[in-house]
C-alpha positions as CSV (number, residue, x, y, z in Angstrom):
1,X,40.7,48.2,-50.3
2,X,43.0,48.6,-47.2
3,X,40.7,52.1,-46.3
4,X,37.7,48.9,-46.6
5,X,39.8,46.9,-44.0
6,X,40.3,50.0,-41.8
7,X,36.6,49.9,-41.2
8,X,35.5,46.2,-41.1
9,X,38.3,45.3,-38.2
10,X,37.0,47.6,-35.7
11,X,33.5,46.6,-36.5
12,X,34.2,42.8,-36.3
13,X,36.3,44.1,-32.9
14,X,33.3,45.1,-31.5
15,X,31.1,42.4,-32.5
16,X,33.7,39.9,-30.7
17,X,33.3,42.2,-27.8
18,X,30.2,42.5,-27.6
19,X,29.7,38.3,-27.9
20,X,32.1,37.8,-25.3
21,X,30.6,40.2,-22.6
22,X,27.3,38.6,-23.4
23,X,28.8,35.0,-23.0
24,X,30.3,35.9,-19.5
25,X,27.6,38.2,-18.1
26,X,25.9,36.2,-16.0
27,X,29.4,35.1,-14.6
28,X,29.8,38.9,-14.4
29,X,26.7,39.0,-12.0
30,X,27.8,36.1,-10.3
31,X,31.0,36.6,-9.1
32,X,29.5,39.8,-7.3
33,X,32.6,41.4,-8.0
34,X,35.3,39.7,-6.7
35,X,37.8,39.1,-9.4
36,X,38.7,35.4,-8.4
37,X,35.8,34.1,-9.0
38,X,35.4,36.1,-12.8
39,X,38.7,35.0,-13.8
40,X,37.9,31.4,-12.9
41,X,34.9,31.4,-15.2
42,X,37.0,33.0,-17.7
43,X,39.3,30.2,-17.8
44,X,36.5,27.8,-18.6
45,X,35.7,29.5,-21.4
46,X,37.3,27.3,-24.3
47,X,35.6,23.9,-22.7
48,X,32.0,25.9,-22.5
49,X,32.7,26.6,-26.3
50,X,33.5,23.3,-27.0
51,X,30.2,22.1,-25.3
52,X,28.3,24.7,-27.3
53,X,29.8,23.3,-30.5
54,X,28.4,20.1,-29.8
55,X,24.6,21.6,-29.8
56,X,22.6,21.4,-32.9
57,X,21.4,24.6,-34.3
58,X,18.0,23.3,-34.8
59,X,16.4,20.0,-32.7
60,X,15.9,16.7,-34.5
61,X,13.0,15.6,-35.9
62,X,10.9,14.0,-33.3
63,X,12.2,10.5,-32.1
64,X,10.1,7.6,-31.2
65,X,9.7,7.0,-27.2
66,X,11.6,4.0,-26.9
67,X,14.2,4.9,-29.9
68,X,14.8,7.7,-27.3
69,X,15.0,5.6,-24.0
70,X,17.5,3.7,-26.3
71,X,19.8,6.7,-27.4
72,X,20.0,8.2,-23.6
73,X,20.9,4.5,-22.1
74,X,23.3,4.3,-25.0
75,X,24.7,7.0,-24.5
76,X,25.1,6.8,-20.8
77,X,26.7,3.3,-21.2
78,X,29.5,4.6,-23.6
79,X,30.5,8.4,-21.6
80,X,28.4,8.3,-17.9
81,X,31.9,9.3,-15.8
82,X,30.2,7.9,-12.6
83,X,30.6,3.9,-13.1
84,X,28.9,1.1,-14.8
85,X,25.2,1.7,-15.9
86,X,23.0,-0.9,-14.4
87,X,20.5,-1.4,-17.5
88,X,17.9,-3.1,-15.8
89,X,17.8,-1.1,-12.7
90,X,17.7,2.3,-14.7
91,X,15.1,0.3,-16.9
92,X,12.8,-0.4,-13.8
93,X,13.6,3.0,-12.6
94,X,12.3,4.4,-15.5
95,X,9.2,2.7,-15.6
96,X,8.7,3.4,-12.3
97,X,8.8,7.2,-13.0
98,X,6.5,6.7,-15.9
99,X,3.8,5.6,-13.8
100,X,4.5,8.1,-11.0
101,X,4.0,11.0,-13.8
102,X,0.6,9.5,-13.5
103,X,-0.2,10.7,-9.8
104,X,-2.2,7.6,-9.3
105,X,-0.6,5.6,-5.8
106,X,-2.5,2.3,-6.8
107,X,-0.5,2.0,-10.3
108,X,2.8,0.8,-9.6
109,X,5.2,-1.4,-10.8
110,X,6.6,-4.3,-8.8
111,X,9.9,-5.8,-9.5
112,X,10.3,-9.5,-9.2
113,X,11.1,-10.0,-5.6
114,X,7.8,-8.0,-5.0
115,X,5.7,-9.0,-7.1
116,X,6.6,-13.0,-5.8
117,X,5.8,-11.3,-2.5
118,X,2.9,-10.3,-3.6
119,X,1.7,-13.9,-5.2
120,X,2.5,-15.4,-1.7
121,X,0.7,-13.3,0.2
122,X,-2.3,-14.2,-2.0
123,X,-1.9,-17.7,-1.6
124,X,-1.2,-17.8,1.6
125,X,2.0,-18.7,2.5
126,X,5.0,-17.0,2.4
127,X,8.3,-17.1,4.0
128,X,9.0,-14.5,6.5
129,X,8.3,-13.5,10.4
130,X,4.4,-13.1,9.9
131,X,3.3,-9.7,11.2
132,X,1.4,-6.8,9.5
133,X,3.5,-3.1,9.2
134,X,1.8,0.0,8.5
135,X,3.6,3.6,9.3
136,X,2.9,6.3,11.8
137,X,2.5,9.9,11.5
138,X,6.0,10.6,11.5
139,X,6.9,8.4,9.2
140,X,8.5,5.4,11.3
141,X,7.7,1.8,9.8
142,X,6.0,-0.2,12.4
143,X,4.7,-3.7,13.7
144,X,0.7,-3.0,13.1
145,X,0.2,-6.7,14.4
146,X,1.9,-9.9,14.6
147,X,0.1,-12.6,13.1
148,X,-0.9,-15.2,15.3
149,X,1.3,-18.4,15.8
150,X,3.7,-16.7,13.7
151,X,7.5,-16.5,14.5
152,X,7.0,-12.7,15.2
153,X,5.2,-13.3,18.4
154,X,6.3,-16.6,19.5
155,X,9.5,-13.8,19.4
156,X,7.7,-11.4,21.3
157,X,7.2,-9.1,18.9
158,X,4.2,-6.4,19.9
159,X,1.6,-4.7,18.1
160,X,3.0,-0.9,18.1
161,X,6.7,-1.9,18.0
162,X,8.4,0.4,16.0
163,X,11.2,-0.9,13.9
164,X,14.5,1.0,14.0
165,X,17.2,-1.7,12.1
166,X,16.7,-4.8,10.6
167,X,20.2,-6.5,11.1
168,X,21.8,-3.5,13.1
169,X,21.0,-1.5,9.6
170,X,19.0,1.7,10.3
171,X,15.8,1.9,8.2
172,X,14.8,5.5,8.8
173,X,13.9,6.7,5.4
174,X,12.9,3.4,3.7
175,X,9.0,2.5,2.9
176,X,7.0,-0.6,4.1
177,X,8.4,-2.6,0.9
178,X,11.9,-1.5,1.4
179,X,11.5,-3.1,4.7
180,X,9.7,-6.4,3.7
181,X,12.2,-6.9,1.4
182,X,15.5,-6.5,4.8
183,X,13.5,-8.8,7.1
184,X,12.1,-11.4,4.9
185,X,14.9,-14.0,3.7
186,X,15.5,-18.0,3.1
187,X,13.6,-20.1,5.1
188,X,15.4,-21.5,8.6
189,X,17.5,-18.3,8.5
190,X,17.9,-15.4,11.7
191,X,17.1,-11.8,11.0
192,X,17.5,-9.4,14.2
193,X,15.0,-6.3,14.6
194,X,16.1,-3.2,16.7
195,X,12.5,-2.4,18.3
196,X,11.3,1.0,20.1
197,X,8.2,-0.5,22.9
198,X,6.5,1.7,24.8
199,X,6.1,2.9,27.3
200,X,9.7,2.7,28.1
201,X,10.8,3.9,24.8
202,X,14.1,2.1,24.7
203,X,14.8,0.1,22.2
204,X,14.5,-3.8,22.5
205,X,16.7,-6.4,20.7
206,X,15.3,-9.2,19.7
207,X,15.7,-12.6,17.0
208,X,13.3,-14.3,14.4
209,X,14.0,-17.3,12.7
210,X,12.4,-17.1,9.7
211,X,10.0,-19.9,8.2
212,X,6.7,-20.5,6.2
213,X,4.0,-18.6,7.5
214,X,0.7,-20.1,6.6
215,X,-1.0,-17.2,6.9
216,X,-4.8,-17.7,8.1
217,X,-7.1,-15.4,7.1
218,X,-9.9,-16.5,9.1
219,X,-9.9,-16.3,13.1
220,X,-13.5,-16.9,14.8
221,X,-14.8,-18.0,18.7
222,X,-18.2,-17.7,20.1
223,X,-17.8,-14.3,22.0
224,X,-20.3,-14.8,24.3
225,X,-21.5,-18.6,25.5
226,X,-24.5,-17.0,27.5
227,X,-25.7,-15.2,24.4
228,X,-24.2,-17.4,21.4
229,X,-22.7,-14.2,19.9
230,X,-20.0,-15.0,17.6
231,X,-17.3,-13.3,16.7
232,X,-15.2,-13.9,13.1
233,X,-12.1,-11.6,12.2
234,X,-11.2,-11.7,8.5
235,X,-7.1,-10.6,8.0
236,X,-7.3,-10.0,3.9
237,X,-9.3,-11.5,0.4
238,X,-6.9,-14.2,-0.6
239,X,-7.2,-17.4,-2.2
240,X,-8.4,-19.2,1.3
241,X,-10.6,-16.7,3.0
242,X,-13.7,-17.9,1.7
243,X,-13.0,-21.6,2.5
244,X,-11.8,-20.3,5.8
245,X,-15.0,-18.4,6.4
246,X,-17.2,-20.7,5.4
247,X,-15.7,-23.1,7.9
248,X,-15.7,-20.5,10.7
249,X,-19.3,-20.3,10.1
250,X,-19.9,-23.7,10.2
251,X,-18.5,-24.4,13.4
252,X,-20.8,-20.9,14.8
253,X,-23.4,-22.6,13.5
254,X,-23.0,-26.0,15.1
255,X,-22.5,-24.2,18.5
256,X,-26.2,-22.3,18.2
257,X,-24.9,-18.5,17.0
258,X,-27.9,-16.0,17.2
259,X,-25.8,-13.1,16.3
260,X,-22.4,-12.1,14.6
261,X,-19.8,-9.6,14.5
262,X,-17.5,-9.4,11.5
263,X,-14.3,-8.0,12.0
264,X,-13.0,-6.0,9.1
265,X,-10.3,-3.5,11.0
266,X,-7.1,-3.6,9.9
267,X,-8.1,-5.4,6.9
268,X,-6.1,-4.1,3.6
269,X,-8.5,-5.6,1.0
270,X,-6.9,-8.4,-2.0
271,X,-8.6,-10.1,-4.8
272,X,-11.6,-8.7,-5.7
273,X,-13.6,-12.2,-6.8
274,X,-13.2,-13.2,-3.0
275,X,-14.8,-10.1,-2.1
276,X,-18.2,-10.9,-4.1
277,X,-18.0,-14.3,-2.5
278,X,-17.6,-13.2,1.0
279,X,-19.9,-10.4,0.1
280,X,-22.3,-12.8,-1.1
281,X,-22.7,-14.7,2.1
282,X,-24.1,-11.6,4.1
283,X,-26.4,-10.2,1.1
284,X,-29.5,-12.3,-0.6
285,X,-29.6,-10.8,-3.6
286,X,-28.4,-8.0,-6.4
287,X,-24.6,-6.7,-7.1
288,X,-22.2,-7.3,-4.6
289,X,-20.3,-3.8,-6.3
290,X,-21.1,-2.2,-9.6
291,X,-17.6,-2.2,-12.1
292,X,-17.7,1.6,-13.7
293,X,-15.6,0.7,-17.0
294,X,-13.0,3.8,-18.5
295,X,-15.5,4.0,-21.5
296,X,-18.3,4.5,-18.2
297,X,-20.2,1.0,-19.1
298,X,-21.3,-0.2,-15.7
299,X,-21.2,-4.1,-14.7
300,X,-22.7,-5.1,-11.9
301,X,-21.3,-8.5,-10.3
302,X,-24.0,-10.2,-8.1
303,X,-24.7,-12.0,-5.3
304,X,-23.5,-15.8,-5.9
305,X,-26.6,-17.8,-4.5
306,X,-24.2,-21.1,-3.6
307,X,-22.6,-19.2,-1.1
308,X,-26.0,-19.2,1.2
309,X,-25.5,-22.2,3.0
310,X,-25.4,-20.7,6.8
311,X,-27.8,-18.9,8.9
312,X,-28.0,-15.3,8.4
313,X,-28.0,-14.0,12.5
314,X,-28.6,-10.1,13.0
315,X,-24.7,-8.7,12.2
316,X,-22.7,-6.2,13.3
317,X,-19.6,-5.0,11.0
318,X,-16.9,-3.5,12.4
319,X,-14.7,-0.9,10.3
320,X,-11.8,1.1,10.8
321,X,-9.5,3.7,8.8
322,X,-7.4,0.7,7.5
323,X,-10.3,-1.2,6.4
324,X,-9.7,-0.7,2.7
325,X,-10.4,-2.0,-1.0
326,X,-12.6,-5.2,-0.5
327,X,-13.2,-4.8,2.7
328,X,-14.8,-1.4,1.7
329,X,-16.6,-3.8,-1.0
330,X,-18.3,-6.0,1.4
331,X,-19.2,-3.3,4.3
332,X,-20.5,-1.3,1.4
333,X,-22.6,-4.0,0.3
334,X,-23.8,-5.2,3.4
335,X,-24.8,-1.3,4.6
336,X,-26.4,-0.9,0.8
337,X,-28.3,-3.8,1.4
338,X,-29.0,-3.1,5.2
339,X,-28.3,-6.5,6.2
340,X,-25.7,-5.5,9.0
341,X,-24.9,-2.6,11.0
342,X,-21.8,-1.4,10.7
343,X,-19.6,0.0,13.6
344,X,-16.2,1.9,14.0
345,X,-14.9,4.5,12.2
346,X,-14.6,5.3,8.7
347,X,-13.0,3.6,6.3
348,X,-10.0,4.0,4.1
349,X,-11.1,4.9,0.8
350,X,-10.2,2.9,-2.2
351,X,-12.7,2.4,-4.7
352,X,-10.5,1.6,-7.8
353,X,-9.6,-1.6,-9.0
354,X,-6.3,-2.4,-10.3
355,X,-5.1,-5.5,-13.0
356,X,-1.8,-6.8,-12.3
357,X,0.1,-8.2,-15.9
358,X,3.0,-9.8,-15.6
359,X,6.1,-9.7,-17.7
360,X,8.6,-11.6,-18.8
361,X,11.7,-11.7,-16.5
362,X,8.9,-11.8,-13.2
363,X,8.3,-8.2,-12.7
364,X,4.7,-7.0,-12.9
365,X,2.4,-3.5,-13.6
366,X,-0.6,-3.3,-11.7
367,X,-2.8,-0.6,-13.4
368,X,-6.0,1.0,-12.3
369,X,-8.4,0.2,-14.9
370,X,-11.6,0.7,-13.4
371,X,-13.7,2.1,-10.5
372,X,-16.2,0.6,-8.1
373,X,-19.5,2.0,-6.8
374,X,-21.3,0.0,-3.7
375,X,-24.9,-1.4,-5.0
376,X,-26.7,2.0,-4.8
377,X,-23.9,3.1,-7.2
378,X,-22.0,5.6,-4.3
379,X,-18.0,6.3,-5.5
380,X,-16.5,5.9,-1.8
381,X,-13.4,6.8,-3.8
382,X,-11.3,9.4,-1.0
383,X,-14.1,9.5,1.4
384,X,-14.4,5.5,2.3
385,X,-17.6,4.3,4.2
386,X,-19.2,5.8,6.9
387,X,-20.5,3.5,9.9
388,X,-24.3,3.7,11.2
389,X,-22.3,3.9,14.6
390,X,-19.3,5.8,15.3
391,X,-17.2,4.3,17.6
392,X,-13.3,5.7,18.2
393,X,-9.9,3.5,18.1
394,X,-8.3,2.4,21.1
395,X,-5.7,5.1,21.1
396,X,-3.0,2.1,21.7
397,X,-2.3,-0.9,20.4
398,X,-4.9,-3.5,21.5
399,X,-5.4,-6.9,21.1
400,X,-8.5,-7.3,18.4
401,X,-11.0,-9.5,19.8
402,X,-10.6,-9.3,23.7
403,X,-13.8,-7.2,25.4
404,X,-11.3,-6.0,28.1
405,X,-9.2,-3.7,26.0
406,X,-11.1,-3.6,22.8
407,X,-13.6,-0.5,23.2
408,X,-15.0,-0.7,19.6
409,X,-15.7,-4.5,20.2
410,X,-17.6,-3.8,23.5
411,X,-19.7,-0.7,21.1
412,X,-20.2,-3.5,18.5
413,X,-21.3,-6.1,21.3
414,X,-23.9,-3.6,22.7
415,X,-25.5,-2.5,18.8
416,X,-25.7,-6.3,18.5
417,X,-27.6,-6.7,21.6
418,X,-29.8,-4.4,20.7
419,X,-30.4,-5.9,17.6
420,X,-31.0,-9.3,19.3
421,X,-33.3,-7.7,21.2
422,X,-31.0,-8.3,24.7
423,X,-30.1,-5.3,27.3
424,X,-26.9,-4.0,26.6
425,X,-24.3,-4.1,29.2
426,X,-20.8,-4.5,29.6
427,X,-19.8,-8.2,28.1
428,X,-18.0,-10.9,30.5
429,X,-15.5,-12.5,28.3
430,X,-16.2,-16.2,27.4
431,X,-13.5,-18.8,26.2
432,X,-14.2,-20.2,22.6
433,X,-11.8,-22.0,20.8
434,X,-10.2,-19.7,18.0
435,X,-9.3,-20.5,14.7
């Protein structure tokens, strides 16, 4: 029996050796051989064990998704060493990782002060400083154009402004809804933006009271008296842009228009049933855009015949690389259709539509659950709309609308002209009253 002993210990001796070399050989390697660092890892030996212990030799059986959530926020409540655990942060946090896994930018979630935002915006009013943002090429979150009447530029805010603080609070690093969120606030209160204007470059101070911006959609003139060309920018697809328009038309119409330029630049797109009733005021007949289902059923949505209550003038469209969503709807339709020319640049390139659900403490989802084709079923989807003319950007910030600084309005001016059957030249600039 002990001669039995005699030849187990040295066996188990090795064993134990051989384990513990094995635990601490990457430490081993890490240390690169200076002994400090080895015999720290040594000492943290017993709590590594003690970790280990906790492990379960073989996993669990598979736990439900949200039994899962519920076990790690459980269990971060009763140990996490860094503070309280903010459940519903974490919980929209979550969610918003969920649909990032997706690689899809259109689905998102919104939390509730967004997603209010976002119900303002499409009914018009909100409460804020009232000018567009958009970001630059490196990055920087900046004034893309103050809307008019609006607090921003009664402030003297500029298009091209960049923002550098809200408040004297840097906002390097945030995104446009991070932003929003710093400079929009109660109504009658100040917020303070730190602006960089060129072509100084130094930065310009400057106070906004906030209030409620009725944001018109809808900004038209006769262009040119001599010529009755009329002119009608459309800012988004909310739930007054097709009373606006149809007004804006109205008034063209009482003043004798023989031809029209629509104004779709800068234009981010909105509600998709505004779309096929703009749309349907430019088109006489067929699908405004085609709906491609996820099963691949295709519905067409066409033209509403109530909306053709104006003249239909030879038309000029003009697009640019933020002309996006429904604006790509109706430029699609109206070059499918060949009822307009359109002028610019390309556009953006959104051709999916997304449904917003609400839930119950005021946050929202909006899911892509569908794609669009124009009428001749094309998937602009990446590649946006090409124009029939290309015509460049100002390469600054211009006022939209003014013949003197706007290049691709005198382009459009001159394809209209020739459409009306006039000699193209350079356009004198008429006064109109603007809307």
């Amino acid at each position: 029996m002990s001669k039995r002993i005699l030849y187990i210990l040295p066996v188990l001796l090795l064993v134990a050796m051989a384990f513990f070399v094995g635990f601490v050989a990457q430490d081993v390697s890490a240390s690169h051989g200076d002994p400090r660092e080895l015999i720290a890892s040594i000492r943290l030996l017993p709590s590594r064990m003690e970790l280990l212990s906790g492990v379960p030799e073989k996993p669990q059986a598979e736990l439900p998704v949200l039994e899962t959530y519920h076990s790690v926020l459980d269990r971060l409540q009763s140990e996490y060493y860094g503070g309280k655990v903010n459940d519903r942060e974490m919980t929209y946090d979550a969610i918003r990782g969920m649909l990032a896994s997706l690689n899809d930018p259109y689905t998102r979630f919104l939390d509730p002060t967004s997603y209010k935002q976002m119900r303002e915006e499409n009914e018009g009013n909100f409460v804020g400083i009232g000018a567009q943002l958009d970001v630059n090429t490196k990055q920087q979150v900046y004034i893309k154009e103050p809307l008019p009447d609006s607090p921003a530029i009664l402030a003297g805010v500029k298009a091209g402004d960049i923002i550098l603080r809200v408040d004297n609070k840097p906002i390097a690093g945030l995104d446009i809804d991070q932003v929003v969120k710093k400079i929009r606030g109660a109504e009658g209160t100040k917020v303070r933006l730190t602006l960089l204007r060129a072509p100084k470059q130094t930065p310009v101070e400057i106070y906004i009271v906030r209030r409620v911006v009725e944001f018109r959609m809808v900004r038209s003139k006769m262009l040119d008296k001599t010529n009755k060309i009329g002119y009608v920018r459309l800012y988004g697809f909310n739930e007054h842009s097709d009373g606006q328009m149809d007004d804006a038309l109205t008034e063209l119409d009482r003043q004798k228009m023989k031809g029209l330029i629509l104004d779709l630049r800068q234009n981010p797109g909105g509600l998709l049933p505004v779309a096929i009733d703009i749309g349907s005021r430019f088109v006489e007949s067929g699908p405004i855009v085609i709906i491609q289902e996820r099963d691949g059923r295709r519905d067409p949505l066409n033209v509403d015949d109530s909306k053709h209550n104006h003249k239909k003038p030879p038309l000029v469209v003009l697009v640019d690389r933020s002309s996006a969503s429904a604006s790509e709807i109706v430029s699609g339709a109206i070059q499918d259709n060949k009822t307009g020319t359109l002028v610019g640049t390309r556009t953006f390139g959104k051709a999916r539509v997304q449904t917003v659900t609400a839930l119950v403490d005021g946050s929202a989802i909006a899911i892509t659950t569908a794609k669009y084709l124009t009428p001749k079923g094309r998937d602009i989807n990446k590649v946006g709309v090409q124009p029939d003319v290309q015509a460049d950007s100002p390469k600054t910030a211009v006022e939209f609308g003014d013949p003197k600084v706007d290049t691709q309005l005198v382009k459009a001016m001159n394809v209209l002209k020739g459409k009306m059957g006039l000699p193209s030249s350079q356009p004198a600039v008429a006064s109109g009253g603007s809307r």
